[in-house]
N, C-alpha and C positions, 0 to 999 in steps of 0.2 A: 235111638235118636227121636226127638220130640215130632211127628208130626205139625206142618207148615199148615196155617191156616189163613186165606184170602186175606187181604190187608183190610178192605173195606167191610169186612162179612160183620161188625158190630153197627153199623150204622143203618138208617133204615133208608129206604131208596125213596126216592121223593118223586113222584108222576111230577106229569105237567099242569097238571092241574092244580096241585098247590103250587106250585112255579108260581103260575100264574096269578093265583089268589095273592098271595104275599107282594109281588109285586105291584095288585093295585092297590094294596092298603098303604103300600110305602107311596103313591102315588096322591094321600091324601085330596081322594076327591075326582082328579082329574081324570077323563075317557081315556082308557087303556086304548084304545082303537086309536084315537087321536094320538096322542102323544104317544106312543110307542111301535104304531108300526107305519111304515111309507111303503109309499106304491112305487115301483117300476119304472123306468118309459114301454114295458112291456106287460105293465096291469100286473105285477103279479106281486105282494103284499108281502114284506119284509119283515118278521116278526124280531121282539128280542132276545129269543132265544128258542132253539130245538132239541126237542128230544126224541128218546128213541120209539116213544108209546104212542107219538105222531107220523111216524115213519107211515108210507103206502109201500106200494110194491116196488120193491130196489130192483132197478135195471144195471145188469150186469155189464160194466165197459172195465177194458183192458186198457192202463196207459202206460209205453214204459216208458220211464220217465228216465230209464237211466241210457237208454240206445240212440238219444236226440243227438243230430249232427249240427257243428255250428258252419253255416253257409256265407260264402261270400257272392256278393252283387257285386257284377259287373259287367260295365256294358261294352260290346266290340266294336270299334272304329277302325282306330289302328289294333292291328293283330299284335304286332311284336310288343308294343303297350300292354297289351292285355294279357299275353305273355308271360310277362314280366311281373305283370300286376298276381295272377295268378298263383304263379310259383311262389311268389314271394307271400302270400297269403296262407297258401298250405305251409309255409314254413313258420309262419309264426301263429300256426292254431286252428287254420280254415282247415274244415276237413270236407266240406264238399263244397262246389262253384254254380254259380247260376248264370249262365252267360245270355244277355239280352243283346240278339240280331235282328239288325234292320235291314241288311242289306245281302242276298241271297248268294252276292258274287264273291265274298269273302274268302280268304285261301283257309278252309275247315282241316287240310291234310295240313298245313302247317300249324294248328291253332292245337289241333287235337293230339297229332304226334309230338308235340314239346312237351307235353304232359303226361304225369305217371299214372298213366290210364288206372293201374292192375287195382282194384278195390275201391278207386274214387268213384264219388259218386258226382251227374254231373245233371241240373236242367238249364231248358231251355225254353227262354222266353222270344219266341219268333213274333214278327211284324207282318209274315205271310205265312201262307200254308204251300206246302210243295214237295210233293213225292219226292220228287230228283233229289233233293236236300238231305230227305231223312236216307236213302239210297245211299248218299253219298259216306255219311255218316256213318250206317250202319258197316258198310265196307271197311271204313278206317277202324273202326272199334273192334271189327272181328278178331275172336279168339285171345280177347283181351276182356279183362276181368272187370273192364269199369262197368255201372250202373247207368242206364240213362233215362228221363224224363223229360219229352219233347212238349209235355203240356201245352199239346194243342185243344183250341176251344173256340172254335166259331162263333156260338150264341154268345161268350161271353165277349168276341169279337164286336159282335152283331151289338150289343147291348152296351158299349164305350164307345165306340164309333160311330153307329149310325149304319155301317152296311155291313156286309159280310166280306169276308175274305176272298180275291179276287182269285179265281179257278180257270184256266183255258175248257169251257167243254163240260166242266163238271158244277156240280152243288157242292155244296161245302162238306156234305155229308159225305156223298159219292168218293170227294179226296179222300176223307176219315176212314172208310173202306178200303180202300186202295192199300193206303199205310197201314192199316193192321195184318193186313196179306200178304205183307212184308217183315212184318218184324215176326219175330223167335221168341225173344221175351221183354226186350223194355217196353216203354210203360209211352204211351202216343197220348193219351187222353187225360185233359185237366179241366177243374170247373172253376174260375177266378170269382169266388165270394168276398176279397177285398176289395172289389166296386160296391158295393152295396154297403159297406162298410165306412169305407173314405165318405161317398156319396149322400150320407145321414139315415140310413136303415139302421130301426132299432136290430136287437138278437135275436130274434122271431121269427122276424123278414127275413134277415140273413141265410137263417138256416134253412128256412121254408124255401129260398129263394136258390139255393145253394141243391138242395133235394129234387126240387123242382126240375133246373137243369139237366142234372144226370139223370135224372128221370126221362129225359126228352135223349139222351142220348142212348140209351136203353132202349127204348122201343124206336129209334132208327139205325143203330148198327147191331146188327145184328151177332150172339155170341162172343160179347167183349169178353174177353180172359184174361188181360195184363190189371197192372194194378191201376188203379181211376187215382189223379193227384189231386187236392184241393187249395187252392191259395188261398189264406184266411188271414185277415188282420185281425190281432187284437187292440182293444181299447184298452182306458186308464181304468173301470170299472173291474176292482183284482179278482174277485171272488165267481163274477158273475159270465166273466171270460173265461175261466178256469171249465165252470159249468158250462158253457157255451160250446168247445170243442168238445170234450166228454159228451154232451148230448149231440154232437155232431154225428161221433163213431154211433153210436146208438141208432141213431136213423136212417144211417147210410147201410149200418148190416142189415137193418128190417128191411128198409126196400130192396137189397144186393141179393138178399134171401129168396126174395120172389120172382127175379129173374134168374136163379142158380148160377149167380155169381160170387165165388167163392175167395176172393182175395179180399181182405179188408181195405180201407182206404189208407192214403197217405197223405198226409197234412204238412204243405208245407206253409209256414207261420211267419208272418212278419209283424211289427207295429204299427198300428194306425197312423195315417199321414192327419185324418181330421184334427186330433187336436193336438197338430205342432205351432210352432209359432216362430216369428220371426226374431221377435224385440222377446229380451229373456230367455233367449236360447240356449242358455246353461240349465237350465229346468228339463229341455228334452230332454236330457241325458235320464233326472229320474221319471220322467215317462216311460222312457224305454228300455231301463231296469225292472219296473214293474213289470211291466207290458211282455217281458220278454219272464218274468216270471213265473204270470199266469201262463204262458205258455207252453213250458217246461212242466209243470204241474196238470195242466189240462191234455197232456202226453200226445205233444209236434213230433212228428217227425226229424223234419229239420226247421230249425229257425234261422232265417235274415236278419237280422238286426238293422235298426234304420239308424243312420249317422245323425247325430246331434243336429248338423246343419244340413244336413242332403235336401232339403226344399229351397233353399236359395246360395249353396254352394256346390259346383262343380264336385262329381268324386274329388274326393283328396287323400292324401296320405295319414294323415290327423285324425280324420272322421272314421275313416276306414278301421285303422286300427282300434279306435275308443270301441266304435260299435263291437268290434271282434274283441276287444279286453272284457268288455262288459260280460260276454257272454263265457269266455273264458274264467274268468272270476266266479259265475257262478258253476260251473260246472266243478271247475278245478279246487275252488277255494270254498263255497258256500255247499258241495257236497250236495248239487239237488239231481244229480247222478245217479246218486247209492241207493235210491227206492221206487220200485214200481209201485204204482197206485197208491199215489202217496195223497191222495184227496181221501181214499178209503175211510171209510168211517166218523168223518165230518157230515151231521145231519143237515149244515145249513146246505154245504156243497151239494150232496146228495139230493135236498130237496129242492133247491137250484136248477139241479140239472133236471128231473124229472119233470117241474114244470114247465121247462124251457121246449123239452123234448116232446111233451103232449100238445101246447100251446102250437110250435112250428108240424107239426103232426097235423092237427084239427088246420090250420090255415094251409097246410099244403096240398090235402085229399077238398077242398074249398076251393082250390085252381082248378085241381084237376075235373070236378064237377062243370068248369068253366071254359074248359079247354085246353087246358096246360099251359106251364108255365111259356113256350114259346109264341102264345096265340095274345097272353097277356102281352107278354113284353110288345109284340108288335101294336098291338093295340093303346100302347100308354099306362096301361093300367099300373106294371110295375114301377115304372118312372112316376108316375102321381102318388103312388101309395109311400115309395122312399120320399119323395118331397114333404108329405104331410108329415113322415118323423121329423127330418131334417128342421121344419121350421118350426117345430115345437123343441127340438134339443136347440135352435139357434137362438129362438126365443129364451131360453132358461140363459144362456150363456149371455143373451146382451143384458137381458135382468142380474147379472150375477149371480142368479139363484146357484147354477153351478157354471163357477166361474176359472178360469184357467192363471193359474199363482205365476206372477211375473207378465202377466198381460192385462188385463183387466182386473187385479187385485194386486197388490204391491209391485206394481210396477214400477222400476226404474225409469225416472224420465232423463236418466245422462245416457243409455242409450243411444246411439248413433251407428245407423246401419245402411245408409243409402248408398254408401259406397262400397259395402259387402255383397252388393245382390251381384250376383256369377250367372244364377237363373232367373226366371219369370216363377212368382210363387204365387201366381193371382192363377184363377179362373179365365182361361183363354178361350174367347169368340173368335171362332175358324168359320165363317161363311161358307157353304160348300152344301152339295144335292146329299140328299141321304135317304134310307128309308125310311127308318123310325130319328125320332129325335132322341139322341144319345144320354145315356144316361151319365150323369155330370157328378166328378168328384172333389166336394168343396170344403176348406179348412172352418173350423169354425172362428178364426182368427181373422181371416180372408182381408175381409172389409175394415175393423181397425187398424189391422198393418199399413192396410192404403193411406188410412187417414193420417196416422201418425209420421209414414214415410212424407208425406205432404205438407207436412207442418214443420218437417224437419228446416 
């Protein structure tokens, strides 16, 4: 039998550096710099094209891409509603729940016993912090197979609101202690990086801002062991999101390292509310295809899916399910299941993330120089530095420079929505004492909606 030889072994391998020559002769003239590569909102230069004789030091991340759970939101008022809502969610696809409580006097033994505890996985989004709660909870779940994350997080309390979490007796910290003294093994500790996101922080900020946090929780609770969760939105930017959570894992084992914290983090992933819209709201839908894309790829743990209309319609039935079909489709039908590390070996991905990762690196060991991230945040500094993104990505958006397709570029004007709004999808002024001035999460749409609702 003939010996097999390499397919490409006659051709000769071309560096980047003729790459590059060739390209600027085809460019007849014109600054390669100019025309062919653009900057960031994170300064970091976009070439058109990589290779591997430009590679630096490849930082090793794990994603798998095929273990991603698809998550249903939903929020508790009425119990038997949600109930209802629930089961019927696992049934057609939801394989874990994220239930958001406002209200502490809830009946938890009837919400949690209707459901098939054994293997679900289940967080929770609280509006308070309280021993008694997770107590309670813990009881009900005993010797029962389900997974739970209480993604509790004060700073990131402290940092949307304006104050901290209201404690009889204790510091917010002090609760955080308390519940870790309690639990066996789920998971009490979350850091919400999708304020910073929604709110107009470039990816930098995020991550830096994101590191920064659990950095502050580290050096006040003392021997965290359960797994740390992260709420992360992604953006429409496919590639650069992708590299965004991969250099997340990256940062969070180096610092996890040095406090000999041995469980990796847990991402759970939703879509960006910033650039949804009102008018043209068949478009979300492919925002949060992509959106939900790059996040499968940039290896979520689990992902929410945001409904088409969820910023100015009540949950619904509609929504609900679209968002869970989308994600079902790609799972089931589009096969982005079947591979771990499926970024591997993409040099743009690869150099993406590494600069992403050194970039939020250098600006986060820059807080800490400064006091950490909790000393900022009280001080304004992190709330001024996300506004000075914020109004330079709003700026781009009002110029059209990047513009959102179906709002400010071929926009439909037969549109008619003033009688669809269920919610408030503006920016709400709540008058009220606080400590720090809260950090504010704003659509980039926000202010045309008004207008256009206006004119209606």
């Amino acid at each position: 039998m003939a010996s097999l030889t390499p397919l490409f072994n006659e051709f000769d391998s071309v560096s980047s550096k003729l790459w590059k020559q060739k390209i600027q002769f085809e460019l007849d003239g014109a600054d390669y710099n100019e025309a062919m590569i653009w900057n960031s909102p994170e300064d970091i230069k976009v070439k058109p094209f990589y290779h591997r004789d430009e590679m630096g030091v490849k930082y090793p991340v794990k994603t798998n891409a095929s273990q991603f759970s698809i998550c249903q939101n939903i929020f508790v008022y009425d119990v038997d509603k949600s109930i209802e809502r629930a089961l019927d969610s696992l049934k057609r696809g939801a394989e874990s729940l994220r239930f958001t409580i406002e209200n502490e006097a809830i009946d938890f033994n009837k919400l949690l016993n209707s459901l098939p505890l054994d293997g679900l996985i289940i967080y929770f989004n609280f509006s308070f912090l309280s021993l008694k709660v997770i107590q309670k909870i813990e009881s009900i779940v005993q010797n029962k197979r389900a997974t739970l994350y209480y993604n509790l997080d004060p700073i990131g309390q402290l940092a949307k609101d304006g104050n901290w979490f209201s404690t009889p007796g204790k510091t917010n910290f002090d609760s955080l202690i308390s519940i870790s003294n309690t639990l066996s093994q789920n998971s009490y500790l979350s850091v919400n990086m999708s304020l910073y996101q929604n709110a107009g922080a470039n990816i930098v900020q995020q991550l830096a801002y994101g590191l920064g946090q659990v950095n502050e929780y580290f050096n006040r609770i003392p021997s965290i062991d359960s797994k740390i969760l992260f709420e992360i939105s992604v953006g429409s930017n496919y590639f650069f999101e992708i590299a965004k959570l991969r250099a997340f894992r990256i940062l969070f084992q180096a610092l996890a390292k040095e406090y000999n914290h041995k469980q990796d983090c847990h991402l759970l992933v939703t879509p960006s509310k910033r650039n949804k819209t009102i008018y043209g709201y068949n478009v979300n839908m492919l925002r949060t295809t992509t959106e939900c894309m790059s996040a499968i790829l940039g290896g979520s743990d689990s992902i929410a899916n945001l409904a088409f209309d969820s910023i100015y319609h009540k949950d619904n039935e509609f929504g609900d399910r679209i968002a869970r079909n989308q994600l079902l489709i790609l799972k089931e039908e589009s096969h982005f299941d079947k591979v771990n590390n499926p970024a591997d070996g993409s040099y743009y991905i690869e150099s993406i993330t590494q600069q992403l990762a050194d970039k939020a690196l250098v600006l986060f060991k820059e807080m800490e120089t400064k006091g950490g991230f909790l000393k900022l945040l009280n001080e304004g500094v992190i709330r001024n530095k996300i506004q000075i993104s914020a109004d330079k990505e709003q700026q781009l958006f009002d110029s059209k420079v990047s513009p959102l397709i179906g709002t400010n570029k071929h926009a439909s004007r037969e549109d008619v929505m003033k009688t669809e709004l269920e919610l408030f999808p503006f920016v709400k002024i709540k008058p009220r004492k606080t400590l720090i001035t809260p950090i504010i999460e704003k659509r980039l749409a926000d202010q045309l909606d008004q207008d256009r609702l206006a004119a209606e």
